[in-house]
C-alpha positions as CSV (number, residue, x, y, z in Angstrom):
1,X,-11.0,12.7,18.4
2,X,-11.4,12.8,14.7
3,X,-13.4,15.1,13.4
4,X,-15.6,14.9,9.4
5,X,-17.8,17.3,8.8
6,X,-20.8,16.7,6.9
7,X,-19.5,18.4,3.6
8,X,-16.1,17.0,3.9
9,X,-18.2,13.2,4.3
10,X,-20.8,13.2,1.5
11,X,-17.6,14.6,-0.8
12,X,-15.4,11.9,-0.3
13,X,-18.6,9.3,-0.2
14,X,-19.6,10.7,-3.5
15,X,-16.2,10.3,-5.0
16,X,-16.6,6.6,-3.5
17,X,-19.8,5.4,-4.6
18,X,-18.9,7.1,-8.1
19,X,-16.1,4.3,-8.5
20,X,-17.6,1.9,-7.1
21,X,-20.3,2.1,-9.8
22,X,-17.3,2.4,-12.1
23,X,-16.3,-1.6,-11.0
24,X,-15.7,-3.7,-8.2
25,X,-12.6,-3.2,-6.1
26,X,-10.1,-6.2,-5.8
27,X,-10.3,-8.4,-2.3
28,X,-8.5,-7.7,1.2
29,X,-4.9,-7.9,1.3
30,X,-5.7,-9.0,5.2
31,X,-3.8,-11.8,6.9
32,X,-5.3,-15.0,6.8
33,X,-6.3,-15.2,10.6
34,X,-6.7,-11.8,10.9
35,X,-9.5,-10.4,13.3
36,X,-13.2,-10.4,11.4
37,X,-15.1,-8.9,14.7
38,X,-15.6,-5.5,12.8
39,X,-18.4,-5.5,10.9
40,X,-17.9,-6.4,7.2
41,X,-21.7,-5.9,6.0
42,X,-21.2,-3.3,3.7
43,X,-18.2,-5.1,1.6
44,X,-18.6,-5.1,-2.0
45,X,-18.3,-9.0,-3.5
46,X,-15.4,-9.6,-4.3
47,X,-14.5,-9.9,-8.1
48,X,-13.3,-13.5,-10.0
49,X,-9.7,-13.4,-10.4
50,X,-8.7,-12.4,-13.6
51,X,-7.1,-14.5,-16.3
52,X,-3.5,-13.7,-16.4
53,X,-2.5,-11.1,-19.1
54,X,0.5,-10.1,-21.2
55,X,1.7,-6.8,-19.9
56,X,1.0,-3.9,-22.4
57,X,3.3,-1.0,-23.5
58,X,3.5,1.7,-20.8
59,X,6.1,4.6,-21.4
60,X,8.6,5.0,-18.7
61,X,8.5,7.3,-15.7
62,X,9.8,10.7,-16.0
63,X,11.2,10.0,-12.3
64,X,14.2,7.8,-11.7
65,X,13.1,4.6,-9.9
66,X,15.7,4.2,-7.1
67,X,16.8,0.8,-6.1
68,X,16.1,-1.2,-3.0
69,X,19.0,0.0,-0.1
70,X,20.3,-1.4,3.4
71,X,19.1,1.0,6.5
72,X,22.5,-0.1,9.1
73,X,21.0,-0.3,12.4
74,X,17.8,-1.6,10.6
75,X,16.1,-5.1,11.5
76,X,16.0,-7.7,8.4
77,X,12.0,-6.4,9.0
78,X,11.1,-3.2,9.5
79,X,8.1,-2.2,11.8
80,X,8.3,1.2,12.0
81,X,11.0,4.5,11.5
82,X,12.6,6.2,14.2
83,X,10.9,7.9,17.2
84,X,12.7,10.7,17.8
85,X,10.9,12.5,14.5
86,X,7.7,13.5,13.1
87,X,7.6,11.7,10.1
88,X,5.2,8.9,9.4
89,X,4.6,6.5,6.1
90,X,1.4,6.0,4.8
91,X,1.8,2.6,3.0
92,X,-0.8,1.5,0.5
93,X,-1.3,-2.1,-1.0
94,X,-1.5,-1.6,-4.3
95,X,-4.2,-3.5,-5.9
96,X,-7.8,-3.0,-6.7
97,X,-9.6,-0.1,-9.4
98,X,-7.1,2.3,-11.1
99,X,-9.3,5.5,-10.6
100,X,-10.0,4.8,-6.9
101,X,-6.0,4.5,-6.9
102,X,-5.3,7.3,-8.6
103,X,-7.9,9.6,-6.6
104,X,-5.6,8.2,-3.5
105,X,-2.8,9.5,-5.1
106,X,-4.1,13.0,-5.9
107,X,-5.4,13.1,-2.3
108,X,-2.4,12.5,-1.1
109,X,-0.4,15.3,-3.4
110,X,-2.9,17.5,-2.7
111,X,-1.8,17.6,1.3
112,X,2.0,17.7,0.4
113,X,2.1,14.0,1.3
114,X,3.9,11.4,-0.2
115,X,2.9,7.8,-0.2
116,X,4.9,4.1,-0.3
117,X,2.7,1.9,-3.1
118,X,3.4,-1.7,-2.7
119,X,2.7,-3.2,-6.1
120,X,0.9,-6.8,-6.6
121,X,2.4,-7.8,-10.3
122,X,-0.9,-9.2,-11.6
123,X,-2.2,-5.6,-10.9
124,X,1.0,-4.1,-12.9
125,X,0.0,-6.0,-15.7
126,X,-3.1,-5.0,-16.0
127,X,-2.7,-1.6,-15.4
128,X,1.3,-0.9,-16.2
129,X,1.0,3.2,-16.5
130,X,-0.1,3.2,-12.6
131,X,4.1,2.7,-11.8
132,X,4.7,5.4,-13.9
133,X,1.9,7.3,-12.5
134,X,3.4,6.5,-8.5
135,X,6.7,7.6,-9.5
136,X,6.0,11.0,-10.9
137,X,4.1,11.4,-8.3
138,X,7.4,11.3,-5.9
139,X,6.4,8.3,-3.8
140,X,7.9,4.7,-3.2
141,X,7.2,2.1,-5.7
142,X,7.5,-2.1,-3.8
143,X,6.7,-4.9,-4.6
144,X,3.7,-6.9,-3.1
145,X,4.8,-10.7,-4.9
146,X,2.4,-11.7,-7.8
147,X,-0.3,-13.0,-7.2
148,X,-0.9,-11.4,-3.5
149,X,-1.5,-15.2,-2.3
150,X,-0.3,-16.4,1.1
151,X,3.7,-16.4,0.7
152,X,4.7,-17.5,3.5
153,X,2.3,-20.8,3.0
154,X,3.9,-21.4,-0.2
155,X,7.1,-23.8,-0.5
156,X,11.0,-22.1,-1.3
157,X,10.5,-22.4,-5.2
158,X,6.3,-21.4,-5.4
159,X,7.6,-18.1,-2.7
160,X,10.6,-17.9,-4.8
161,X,8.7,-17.3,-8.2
162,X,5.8,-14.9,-6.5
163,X,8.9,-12.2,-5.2
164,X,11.0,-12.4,-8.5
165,X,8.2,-12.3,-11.1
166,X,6.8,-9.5,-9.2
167,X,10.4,-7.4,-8.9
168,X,10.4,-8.8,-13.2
169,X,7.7,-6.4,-13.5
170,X,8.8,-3.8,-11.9
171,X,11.9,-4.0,-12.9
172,X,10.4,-4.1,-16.9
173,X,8.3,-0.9,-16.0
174,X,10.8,1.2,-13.7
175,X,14.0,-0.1,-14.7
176,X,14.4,-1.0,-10.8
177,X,13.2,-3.9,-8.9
178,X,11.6,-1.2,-6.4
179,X,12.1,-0.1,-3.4
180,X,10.3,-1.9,-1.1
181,X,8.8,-5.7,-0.8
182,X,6.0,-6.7,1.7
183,X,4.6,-10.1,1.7
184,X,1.3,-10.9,0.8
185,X,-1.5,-11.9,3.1
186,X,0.7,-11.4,6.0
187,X,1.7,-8.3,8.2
188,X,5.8,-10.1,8.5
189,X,7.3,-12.7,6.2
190,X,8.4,-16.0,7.8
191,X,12.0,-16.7,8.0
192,X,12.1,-18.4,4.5
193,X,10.4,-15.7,2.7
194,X,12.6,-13.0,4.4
195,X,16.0,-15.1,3.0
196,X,14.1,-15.4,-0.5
197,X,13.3,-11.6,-0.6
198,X,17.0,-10.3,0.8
199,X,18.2,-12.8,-2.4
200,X,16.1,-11.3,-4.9
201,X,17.9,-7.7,-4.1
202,X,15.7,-6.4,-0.8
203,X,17.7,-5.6,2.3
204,X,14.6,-5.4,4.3
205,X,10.7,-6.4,4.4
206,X,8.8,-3.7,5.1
207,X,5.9,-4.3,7.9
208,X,3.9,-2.0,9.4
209,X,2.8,-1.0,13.3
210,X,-0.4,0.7,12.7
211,X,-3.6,-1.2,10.9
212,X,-5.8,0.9,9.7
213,X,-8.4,-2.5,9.1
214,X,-9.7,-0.7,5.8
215,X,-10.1,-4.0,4.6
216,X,-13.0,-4.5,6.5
217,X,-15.1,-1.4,4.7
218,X,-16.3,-0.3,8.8
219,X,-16.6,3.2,6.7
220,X,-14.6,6.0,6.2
221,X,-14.6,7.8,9.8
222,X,-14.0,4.4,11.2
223,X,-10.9,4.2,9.5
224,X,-9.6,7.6,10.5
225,X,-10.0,6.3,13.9
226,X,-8.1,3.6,13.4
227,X,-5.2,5.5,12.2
228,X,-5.3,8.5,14.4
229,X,-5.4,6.5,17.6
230,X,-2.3,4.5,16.7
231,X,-0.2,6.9,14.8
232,X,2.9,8.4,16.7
233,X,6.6,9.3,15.4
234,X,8.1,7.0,12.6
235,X,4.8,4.8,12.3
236,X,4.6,2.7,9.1
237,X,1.0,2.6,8.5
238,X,-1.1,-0.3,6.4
239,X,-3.5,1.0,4.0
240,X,-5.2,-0.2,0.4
241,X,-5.6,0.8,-2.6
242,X,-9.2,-0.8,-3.5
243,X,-11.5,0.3,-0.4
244,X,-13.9,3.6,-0.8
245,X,-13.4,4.0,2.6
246,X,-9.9,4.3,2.2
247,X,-10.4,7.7,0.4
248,X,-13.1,8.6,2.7
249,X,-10.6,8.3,5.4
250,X,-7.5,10.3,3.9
251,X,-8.8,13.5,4.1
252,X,-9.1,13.8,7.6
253,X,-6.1,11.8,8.3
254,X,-4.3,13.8,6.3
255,X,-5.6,17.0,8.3
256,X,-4.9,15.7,11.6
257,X,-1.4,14.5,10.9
258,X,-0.8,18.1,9.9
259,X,-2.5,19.2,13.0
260,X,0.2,17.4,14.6
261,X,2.9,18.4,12.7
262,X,3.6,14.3,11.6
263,X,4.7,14.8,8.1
264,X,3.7,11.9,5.9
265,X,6.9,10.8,4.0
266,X,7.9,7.6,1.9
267,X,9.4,4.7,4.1
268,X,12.5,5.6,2.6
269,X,12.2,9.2,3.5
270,X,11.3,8.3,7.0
271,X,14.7,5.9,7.3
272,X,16.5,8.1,5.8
């Protein structure tokens, strides 16, 4: 049973509700016929999508971006890390406000943890430093295609040009394509997408076994919940970027898992 105590919620709520007066958050990265029975009441309206813009100057990052590598013995889509040890990855989908991002971030240093960011390009344009900002940090930096629409609905050349102008980005900021690709709006890529993302340079797609449903704002303990009641050796573990409840969430998360003695890794650290 997860435990917050009242201190350790009205901190983390505060640090919420400051950024949320800072700006609205960007929308779910949920799939499209995912389960809407928890209660959604208390989502923030989502913002209009924002006009394309041209990427600004962002100075590189003082750690190396590595490069996308094959895991032998892997699947072409990867659902989790081996069993036998207490790692776990804490995967975040990388959209939504830059400072609720990079209080996410800090949280997660501040435990010892290290995070996998899946990056949606739109998002990298508008805020380019935040790749530099995930490297230094030492986590994963992947890509999450464009313009986080459905891929897999799309047809070869539309999925085609969400993946590559995506790993363009990336590959502008980081020198690397990064290390990781996910597909949008969907927790596995269908057989096309998977082919288009192994030619664009990824050995793997990265999917997850634990939802933490953070999407669906049910509030910070709720999400800890989630996580803790799923989470076991080599979980990969879906999480946002965008979500106050998100950050409500990570502190106890984070305690627990250390509790447990589950060290929270990168995905390439836990495959490694």
């Amino acid at each position: 049973m997860v435990r917050v105590t009242p201190t350790d919620r009205r901190t983390a709520l505060r640090a919420g509700a400051g950024l949320v007066a800072a700006g609205a958050f960007a929308p779910a990265c949920a799939p499209p016929d995912a389960d809407r029975s928890v209660s959604t009441s208390r989502t923030s309206p989502a913002p209009p999508t924002p006009a394309p813009s041209t990427p600004t100057a962002a100075r590189a990052p003082t750690r190396a971006a590595p490069a996308p590598r094959a895991f032998p013995g892997q699947p072409a889509q990867i659902g989790h890390g081996p069993r036998d040890r207490p790692r776990v990855a804490l995967t975040f989908h990388g959209q939504g406000d830059p400072a609720l991002a990079r209080a996410l971030l800090t949280e997660a240093e501040r435990h010892g943890a290290r995070v996998t960011v899946l990056a949606v390009g739109t998002w990298l344009d508008e805020h380019p430093e935040l790749a530099r900002r995930v490297l230094d940090g030492g986590h994963d930096l992947g890509n999450h295609t464009h313009r986080h629409i459905d891929v897999n609905a799309l047809p070869e050349a539309a999925a085609r040009d969400e993946i590559t102008r995506c790993a363009e980005r990336l590959r502008r900021l980081t020198g690397s394509i990064g290390t990781w690709f996910r597909p949008s709006r969907a927790a596995r890529a269908s057989p096309l997408v998977e082919r288009l993302a192994r030619a664009a340079g990824y050995p793997h797609v990265l999917s997850y076994d634990v939802d933490s449903r953070d999407f669906t704002s049910p509030g910070g303990p709720a999400v800890a919940r989630q996580v803790l009641g799923e989470v076991r050796n080599g979980s990969v573990v879906s999480l946002h970027f965008g979500y106050p409840d998100t950050l409500a969430a990570l502190p106890a998360v984070l305690d627990e898992l250390g509790r447990r003695h589950l060290h929270a890794v990168t995905t390439t650290e836990l495959l490694s």
